[in-house]
C-alpha positions as CSV (number, residue, x, y, z in Angstrom):
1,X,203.5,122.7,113.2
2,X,200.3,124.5,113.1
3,X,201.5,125.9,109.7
4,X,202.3,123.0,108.2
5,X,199.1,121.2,109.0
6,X,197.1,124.4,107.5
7,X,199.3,124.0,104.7
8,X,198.4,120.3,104.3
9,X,194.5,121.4,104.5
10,X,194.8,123.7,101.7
11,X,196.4,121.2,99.6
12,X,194.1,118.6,100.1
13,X,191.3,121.1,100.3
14,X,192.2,121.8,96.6
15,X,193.0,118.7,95.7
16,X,189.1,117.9,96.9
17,X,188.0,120.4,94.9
18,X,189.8,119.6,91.5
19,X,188.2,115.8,92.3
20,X,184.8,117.1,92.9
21,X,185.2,119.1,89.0
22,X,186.6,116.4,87.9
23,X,183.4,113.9,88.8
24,X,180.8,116.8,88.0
25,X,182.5,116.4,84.4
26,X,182.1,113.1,84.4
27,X,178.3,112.4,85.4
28,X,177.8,115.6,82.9
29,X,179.8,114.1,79.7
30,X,178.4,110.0,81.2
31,X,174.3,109.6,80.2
32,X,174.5,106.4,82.2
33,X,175.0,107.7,85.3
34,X,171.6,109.1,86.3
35,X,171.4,111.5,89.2
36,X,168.3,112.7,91.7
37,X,168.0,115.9,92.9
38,X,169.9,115.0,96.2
39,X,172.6,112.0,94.3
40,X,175.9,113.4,93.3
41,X,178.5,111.5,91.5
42,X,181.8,111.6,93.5
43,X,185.4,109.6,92.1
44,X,187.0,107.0,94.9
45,X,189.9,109.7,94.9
46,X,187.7,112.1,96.7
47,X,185.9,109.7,99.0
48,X,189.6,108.7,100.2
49,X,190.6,112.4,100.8
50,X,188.3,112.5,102.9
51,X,189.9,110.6,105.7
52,X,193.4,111.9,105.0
53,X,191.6,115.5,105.8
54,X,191.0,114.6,109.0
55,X,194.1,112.8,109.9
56,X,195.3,115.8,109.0
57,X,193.2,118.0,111.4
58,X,191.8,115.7,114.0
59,X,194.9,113.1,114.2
60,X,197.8,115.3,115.6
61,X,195.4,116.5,117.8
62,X,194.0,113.7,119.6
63,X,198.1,112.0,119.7
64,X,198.9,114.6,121.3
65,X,195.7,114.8,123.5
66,X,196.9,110.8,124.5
67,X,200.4,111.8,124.5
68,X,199.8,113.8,127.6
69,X,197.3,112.0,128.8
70,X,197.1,108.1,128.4
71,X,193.5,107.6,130.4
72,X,192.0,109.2,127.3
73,X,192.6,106.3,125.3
74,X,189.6,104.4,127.2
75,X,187.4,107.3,125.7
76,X,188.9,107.7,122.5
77,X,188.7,103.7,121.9
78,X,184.8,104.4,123.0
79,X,184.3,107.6,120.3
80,X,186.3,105.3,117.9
81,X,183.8,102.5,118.4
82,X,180.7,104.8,117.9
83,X,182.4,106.4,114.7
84,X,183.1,102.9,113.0
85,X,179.2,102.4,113.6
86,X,177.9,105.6,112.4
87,X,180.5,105.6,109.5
88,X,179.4,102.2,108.2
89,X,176.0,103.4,108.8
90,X,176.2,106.9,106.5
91,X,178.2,104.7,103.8
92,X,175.2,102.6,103.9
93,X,172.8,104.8,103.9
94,X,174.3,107.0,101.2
95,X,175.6,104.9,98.8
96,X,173.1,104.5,95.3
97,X,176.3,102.9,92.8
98,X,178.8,102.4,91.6
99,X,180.5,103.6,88.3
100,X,183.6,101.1,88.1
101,X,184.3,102.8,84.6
102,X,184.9,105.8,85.9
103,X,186.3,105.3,89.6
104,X,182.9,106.3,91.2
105,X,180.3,106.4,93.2
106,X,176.8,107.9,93.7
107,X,176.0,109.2,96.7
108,X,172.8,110.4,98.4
109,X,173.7,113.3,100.4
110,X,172.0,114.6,103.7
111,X,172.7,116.7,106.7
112,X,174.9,114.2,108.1
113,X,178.1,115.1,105.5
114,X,177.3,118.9,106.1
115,X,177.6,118.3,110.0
116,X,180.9,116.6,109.8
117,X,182.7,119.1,107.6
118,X,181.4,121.8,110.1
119,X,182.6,119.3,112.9
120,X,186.0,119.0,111.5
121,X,186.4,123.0,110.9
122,X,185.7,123.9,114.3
123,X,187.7,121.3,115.9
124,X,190.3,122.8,113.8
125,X,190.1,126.5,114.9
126,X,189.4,125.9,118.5
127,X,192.4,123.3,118.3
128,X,194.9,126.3,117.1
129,X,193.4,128.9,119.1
130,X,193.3,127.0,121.8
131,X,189.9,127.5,123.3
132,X,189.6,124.2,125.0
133,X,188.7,125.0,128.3
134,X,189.9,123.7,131.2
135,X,188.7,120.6,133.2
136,X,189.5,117.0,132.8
137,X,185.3,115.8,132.1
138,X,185.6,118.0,128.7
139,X,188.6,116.9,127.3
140,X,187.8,113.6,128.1
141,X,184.9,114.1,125.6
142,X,186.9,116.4,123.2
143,X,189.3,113.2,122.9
144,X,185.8,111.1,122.2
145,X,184.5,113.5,119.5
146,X,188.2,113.9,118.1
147,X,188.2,109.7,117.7
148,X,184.7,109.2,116.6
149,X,185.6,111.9,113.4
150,X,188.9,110.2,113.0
151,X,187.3,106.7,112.7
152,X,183.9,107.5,111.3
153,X,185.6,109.4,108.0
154,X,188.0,106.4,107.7
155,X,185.2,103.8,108.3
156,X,182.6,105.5,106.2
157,X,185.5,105.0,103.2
158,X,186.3,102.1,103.6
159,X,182.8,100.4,103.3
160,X,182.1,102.9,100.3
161,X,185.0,101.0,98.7
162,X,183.8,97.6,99.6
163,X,180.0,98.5,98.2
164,X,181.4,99.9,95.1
165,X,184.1,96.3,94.6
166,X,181.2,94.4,94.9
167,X,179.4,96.4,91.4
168,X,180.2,94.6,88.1
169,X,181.8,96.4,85.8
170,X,179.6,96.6,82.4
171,X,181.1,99.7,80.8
172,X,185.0,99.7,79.5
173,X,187.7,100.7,82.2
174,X,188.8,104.1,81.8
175,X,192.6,103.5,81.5
């Protein structure tokens, strides 16, 4: 299985990629869509591969963290609680508009996005190595952290979505 979910990362990972080219050439080829020095111009398709990238890393992990271990769900319900707040929070906080023309959004970018990619990566390699350590306290958080990612990518998405519905659209649709 761990093959196939590496497999799925690669894919999406380029997938991510060609999106991320694909909005560059847009905000490059749009003069409309002004950028500062820390705004980039991202399409909804990225944004929502986002969260499928770490339902992808984080998701079989914590099922089968609750699988063999129910009382973990009173954590992970907790971490999933925090990471709907912070996610609605950084979609908040980072959105500057919305480019309904072109399927976008400008974001501000800080630490915060950095943090949660490197988040997601080691969860990843310590998952398939299989470096957890012993002792019920620490998995009990593990299954927290693994939840509050889950949620906070999914949360963080879905609020960019609702701040970019609520733009007008001024500019032609982009068939």
């Amino acid at each position: 299985m761990d093959t196939v979910s590496s497999v799925l990362v690669l894919v999406i990972a380029v997938l991510l990629i060609r999106e991320l080219k694909a909005g560059n050439r847009i905000a490059a080829s749009d003069p409309t869509i002004q950028l500062e020095p820390r705004e980039r111009f991202r399409t909804l398709r990225m944004q929502i591969l986002e969260p499928v990238l770490a339902l992808v890393v984080v998701g079989s992990i914590l099922a089968t963290d609750l699988e063999h271990t129910p009382v973990h769900a009173i954590v992970a319900v907790l971490g999933a609680g925090a990471g709907y707040a912070f996610g609605w929070y950084r979609a908040r906080s980072t959105f500057v508009a919305g480019y309904p023309a072109h399927r976008g959004v400008v974001l501000r970018y800080s630490i915060e996005s950095f943090v949660a990619l490197g988040l997601l990566i080691a969860i990843k390699l310590v998952a398939e190595q299989d470096l957890l350590p012993d002792g019920e306290t620490f998995r009990a958080i593990v299954a927290a952290l693994l939840a509050f990612i889950l949620v906070e990518s999914a949360a963080r998405v879905i609020t960019l979505v609702q701040l970019y519905r609520r733009v007008p659209s001024t500019l032609p649709a982009d068939g």
